[in-house]
C-alpha positions in Angstrom: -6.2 3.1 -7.4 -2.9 4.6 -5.9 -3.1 4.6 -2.2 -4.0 1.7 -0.2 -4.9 2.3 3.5 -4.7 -0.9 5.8 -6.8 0.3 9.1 -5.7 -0.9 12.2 -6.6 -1.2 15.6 -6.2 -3.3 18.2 -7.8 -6.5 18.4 -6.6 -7.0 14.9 -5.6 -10.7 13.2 -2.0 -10.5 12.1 -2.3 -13.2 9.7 -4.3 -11.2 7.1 -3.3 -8.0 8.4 0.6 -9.3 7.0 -0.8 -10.3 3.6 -2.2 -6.8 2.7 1.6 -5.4 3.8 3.2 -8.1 1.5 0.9 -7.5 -1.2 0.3 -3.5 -1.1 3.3 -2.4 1.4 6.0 -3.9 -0.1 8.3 -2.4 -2.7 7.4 -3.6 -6.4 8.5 -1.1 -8.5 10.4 -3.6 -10.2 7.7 -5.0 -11.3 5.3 -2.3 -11.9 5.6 1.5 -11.8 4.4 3.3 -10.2 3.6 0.9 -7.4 0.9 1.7 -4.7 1.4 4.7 -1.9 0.8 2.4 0.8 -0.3 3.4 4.5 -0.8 2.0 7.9 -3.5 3.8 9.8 -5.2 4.0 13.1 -4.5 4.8 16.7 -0.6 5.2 18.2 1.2 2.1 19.1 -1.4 -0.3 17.8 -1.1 -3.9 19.6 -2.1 -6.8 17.2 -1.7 -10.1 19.3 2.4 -10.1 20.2 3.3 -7.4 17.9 3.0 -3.5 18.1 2.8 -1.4 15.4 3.2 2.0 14.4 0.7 3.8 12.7 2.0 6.1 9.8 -1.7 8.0 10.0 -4.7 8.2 12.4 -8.1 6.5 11.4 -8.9 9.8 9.6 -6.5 9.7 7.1 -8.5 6.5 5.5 -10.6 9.1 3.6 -7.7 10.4 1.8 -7.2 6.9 0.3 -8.2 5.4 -3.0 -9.0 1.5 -1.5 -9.3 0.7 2.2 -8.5 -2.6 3.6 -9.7 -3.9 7.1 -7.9 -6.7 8.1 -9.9 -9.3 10.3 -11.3 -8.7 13.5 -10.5 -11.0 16.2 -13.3 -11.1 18.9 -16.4 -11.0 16.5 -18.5 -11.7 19.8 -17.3 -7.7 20.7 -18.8 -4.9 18.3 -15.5 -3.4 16.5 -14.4 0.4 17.6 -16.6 2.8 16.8 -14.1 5.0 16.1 -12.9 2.3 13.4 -16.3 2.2 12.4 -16.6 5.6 11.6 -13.7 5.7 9.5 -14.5 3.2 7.2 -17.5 4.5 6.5 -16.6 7.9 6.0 -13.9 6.7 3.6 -16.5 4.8 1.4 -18.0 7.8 1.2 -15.6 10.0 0.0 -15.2 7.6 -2.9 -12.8 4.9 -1.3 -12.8 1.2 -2.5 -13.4 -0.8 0.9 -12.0 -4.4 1.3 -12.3 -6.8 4.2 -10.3 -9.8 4.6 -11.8 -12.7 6.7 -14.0 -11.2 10.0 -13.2 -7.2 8.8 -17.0 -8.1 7.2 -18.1 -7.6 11.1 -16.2 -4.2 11.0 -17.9 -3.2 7.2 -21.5 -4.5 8.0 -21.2 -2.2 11.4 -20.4 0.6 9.0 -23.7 -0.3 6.9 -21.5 -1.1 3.9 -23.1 -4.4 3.2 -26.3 -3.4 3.7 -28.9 -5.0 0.9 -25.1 -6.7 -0.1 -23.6 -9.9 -0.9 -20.8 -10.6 1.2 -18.7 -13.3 2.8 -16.4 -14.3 5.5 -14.5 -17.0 7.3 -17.0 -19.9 7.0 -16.5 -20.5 10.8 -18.4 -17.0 11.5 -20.8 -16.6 8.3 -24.0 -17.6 10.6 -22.7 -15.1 13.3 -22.9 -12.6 10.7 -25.9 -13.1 8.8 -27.6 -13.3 12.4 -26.4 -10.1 14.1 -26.5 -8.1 10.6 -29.4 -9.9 8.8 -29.6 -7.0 6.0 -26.9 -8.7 4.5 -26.6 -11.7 1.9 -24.1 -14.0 3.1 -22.5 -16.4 1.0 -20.3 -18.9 2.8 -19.8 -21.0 0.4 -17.1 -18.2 -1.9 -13.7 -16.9 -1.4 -14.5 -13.3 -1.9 -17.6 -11.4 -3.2 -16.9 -8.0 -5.4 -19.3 -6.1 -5.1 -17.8 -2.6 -7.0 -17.0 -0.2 -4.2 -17.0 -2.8 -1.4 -15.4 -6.3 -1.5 -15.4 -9.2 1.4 -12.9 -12.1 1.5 -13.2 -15.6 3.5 -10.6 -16.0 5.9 -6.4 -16.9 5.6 -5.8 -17.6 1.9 -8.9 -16.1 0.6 -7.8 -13.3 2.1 -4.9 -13.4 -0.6 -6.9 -14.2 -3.3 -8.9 -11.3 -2.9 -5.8 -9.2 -2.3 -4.4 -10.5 -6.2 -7.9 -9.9 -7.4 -7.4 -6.1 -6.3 -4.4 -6.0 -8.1 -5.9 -7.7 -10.9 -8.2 -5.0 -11.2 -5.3 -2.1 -11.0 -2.7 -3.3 -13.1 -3.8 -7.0 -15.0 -3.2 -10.3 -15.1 0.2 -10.5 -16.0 1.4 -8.1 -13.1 -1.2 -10.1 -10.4 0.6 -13.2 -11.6 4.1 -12.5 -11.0 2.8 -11.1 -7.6 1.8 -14.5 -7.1 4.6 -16.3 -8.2 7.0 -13.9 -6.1 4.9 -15.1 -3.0 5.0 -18.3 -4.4 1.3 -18.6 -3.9 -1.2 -20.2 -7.2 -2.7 -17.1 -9.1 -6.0 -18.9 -10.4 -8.4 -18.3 -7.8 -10.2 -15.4 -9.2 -13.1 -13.7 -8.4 -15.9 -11.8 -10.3 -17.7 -8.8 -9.9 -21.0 -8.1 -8.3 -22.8 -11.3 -7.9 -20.4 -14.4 -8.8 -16.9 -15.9 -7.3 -15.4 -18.8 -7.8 -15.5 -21.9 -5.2 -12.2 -23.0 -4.1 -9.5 -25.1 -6.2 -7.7 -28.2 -4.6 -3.9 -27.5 -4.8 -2.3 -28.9 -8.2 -1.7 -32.6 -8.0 -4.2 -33.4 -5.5 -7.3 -34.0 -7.7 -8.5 -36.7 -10.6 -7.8 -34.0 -12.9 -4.4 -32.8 -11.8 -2.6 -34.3 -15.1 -5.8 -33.1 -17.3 -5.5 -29.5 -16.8 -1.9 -28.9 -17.8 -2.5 -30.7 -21.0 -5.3 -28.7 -21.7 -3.4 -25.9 -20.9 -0.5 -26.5 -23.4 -3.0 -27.0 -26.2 -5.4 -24.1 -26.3 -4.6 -23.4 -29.5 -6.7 -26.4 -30.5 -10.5 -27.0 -30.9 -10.8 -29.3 -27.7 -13.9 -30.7 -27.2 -15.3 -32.3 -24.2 -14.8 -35.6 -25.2 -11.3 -35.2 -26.1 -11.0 -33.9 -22.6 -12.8 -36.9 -21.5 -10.5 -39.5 -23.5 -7.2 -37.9 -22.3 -8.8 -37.7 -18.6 -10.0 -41.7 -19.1 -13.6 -41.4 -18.2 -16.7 -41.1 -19.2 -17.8 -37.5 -20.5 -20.5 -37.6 -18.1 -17.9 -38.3 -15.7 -15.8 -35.3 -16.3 -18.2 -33.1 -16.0 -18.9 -34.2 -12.7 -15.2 -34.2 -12.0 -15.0 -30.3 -13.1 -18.0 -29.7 -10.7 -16.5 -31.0 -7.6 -13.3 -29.6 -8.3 -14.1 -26.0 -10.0 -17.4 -25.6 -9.3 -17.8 -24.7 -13.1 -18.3 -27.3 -16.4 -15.6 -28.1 -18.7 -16.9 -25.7 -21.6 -17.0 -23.2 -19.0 -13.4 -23.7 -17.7 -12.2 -24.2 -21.1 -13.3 -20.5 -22.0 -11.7 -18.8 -19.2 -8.4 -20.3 -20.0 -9.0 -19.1 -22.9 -10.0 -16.1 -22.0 -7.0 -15.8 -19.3 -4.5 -16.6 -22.0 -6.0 -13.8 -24.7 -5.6 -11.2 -21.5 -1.9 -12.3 -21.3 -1.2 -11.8 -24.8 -2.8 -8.4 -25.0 -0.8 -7.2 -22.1 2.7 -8.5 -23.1 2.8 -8.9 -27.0 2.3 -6.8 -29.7 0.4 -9.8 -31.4 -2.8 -8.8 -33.4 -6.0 -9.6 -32.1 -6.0 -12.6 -35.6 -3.1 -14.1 -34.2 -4.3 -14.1 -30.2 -7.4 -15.5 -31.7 -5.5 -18.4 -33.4 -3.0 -19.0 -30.3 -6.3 -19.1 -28.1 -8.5 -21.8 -30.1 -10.8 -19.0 -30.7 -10.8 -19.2 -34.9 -11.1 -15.7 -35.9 -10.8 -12.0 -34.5 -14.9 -11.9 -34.1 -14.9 -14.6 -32.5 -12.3 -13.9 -30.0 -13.7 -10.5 -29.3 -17.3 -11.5 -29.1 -16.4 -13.8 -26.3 -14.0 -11.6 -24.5 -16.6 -8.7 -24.5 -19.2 -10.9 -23.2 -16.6 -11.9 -20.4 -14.3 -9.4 -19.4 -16.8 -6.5 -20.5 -14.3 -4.5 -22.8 -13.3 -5.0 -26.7 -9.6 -7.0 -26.4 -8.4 -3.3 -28.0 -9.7 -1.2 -24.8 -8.3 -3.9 -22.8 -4.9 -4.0 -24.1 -4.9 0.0 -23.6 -5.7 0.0 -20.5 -3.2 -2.8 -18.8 -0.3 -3.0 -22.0 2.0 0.0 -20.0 1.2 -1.3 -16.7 2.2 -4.6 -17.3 5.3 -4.2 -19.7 7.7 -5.4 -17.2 5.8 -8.9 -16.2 5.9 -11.0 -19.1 3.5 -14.0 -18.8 4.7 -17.2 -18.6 2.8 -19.7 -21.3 0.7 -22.6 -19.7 1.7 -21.0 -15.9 -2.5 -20.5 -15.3 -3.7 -23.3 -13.0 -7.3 -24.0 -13.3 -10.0 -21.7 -11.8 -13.4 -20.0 -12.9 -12.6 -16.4 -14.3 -15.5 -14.4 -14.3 -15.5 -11.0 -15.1 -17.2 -7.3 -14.2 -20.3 -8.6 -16.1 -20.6 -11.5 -13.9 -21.4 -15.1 -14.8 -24.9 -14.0 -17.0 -22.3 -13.0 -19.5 -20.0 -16.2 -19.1 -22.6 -18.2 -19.7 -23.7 -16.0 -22.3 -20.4 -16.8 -24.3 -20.2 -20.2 -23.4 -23.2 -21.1 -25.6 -21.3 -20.6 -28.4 -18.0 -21.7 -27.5 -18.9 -25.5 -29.2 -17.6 -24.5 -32.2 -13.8 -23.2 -31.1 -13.2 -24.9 -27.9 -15.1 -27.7 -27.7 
């Protein structure tokens, strides 16, 4: 995925219209390169509340791009341009991934993308969507739905969350992260594919289990088990777990596999560690283990994995115990998490 399109028109939000330029339009190279070929498109002289911008392309050059983003659409009482709408559909079907941040869902279910979808958007707007475009499955309870070809985000810093998930998907975890720590945002609030995201994370330190995960975090080498998670948190087991429910939306097992997880997909990006030794620094026990798991989770043997991301991300080394709590969940969605964390007991607790 090499060329990002942002389309623009009037009427635009220039909140979540300015993260997709941060994130895609900016210069990275430094970080990772190649770096996207990044484009603004839509009608001249394009007025988005007190600014005016300048398209580089019309709304027909969207269907030259590998991903699309719509940014969100102000007035979601007004249908969005059909000239917009057009567009966007006729660069999904010439192969384009399609992304709206906060109300762009108005502009994608006028295009038919979501169609027999699950989507989200702005939790202010979710019942103004599901009743004008009731063919779609909306979720206003997530931060972003991935659906494949065609992804919806909630609104402001969902918007950027899905935004780090699409680089995720391009160029790893290591690379999204240091995106994420350049913009000085938390990278742990994935999303997975096709029918599971995560629910949102309270900001570090403002939780009961703001000292918990850190510790955890420094000792994922070890075979934790709930109730040493329990005993270091000081509460009851059965108070921890509803702890990690309220604040993750996920159980302790299952949090305590996708930071393991997480860390294994660091390692095979930035080290030339053998799977043996990533499965020992993870608290996984053995090279089967690790790769049972992480197939079941990410959906590819840790060796494909490591091919694919290990160039990409040479030049953003991870930084150990930098993950803050969230639910990774990965193209196989959470039938395969859960899948995995059956067995987990016996490595991680």
């Amino acid at each position: 995925m090499t060329t990002v399109a942002l389309a623009i028109t009037d009427g635009m939000l220039h909140f979540e219209l300015s993260l997709a330029i941060e994130v895609f339009g900016a210069d990275l190279t430094h970080i990772v390169d190649p770096w996207y070929d990044f484009a603004l498109c839509g009608p001249s002289a394009v007025r988005v509340d007190r600014f005016r911008l300048d398209p580089d392309h019309g709304l027909d050059h969207l269907r030259r791009a590998d991903t699309v983003i719509v940014p969100g659409w102000a007035d979601v009482d007004q249908d969005p341009p059909a000239e917009l709408v057009d567009a966007v559909r006729a660069a999904h079907e010439a192969g384009a991934r399609v992304a709206s941040l906060c109300t762009g869902a108005f502009v994608l279910a006028a295009a038919g993308l979501l169609d027999g979808r699950r989507a989200t958007t702005h939790w202010a707007h979710t019942e103004e969507l599901t009743r004008r475009h009731p063919q779609v499955t909306v979720d206003p309870d997530v931060l972003y739905v991935d659906n494949g070809s065609v992804l919806t985000s909630a609104g402001k810093a969902a918007a950027m969350d899905l935004c780090l998930h699409l680089v995720r998907l391009d160029h790893g975890s290591a690379v999204a992260n240091t995106i994420a720590r350049r913009l000085v945002v938390p990278p742990h609030r994935d999303g997975g594919q096709a029918q599971f995201v995560t629910t949102p994370v309270p900001a570090p330190g403002n939780h009961p289990l703001a000292r918990l995960f850190p510790w955890v975090l420094e000792r994922l080498d070890q075979a934790l088990t709930v109730e040493d998670l329990a005993r270091q948190a000081g509460m009851s087991s059965r108070h921890l777990g509803r702890h990690f429910r309220s604040v993750t939306g996920t159980t302790p097992l299952q949090w305590l596999l996708t930071q393991r997880i997480r860390h294994a997909q660091e390692l095979l990006e930035t080290t030339d560690d053998t799977v043996d030794t990533i499965a020992t620094a993870t608290g996984m026990g053995t090279a089967t283990t690790l790769r049972r798991h992480f197939a079941r989770t990410v959906g590819v043997p840790p060796d494909t994995y490591r091919r694919t991301f290990r160039t990409r991300s040479r030049s953003a080394p991870a930084v150990p115990g930098e993950t803050i709590p969230g639910v990774f969940v990965s193209p196989v969605g959470v039938a395969g998490v859960v899948g995995a964390v059956g067995a987990v007991g016996a490595v991680g607790g």
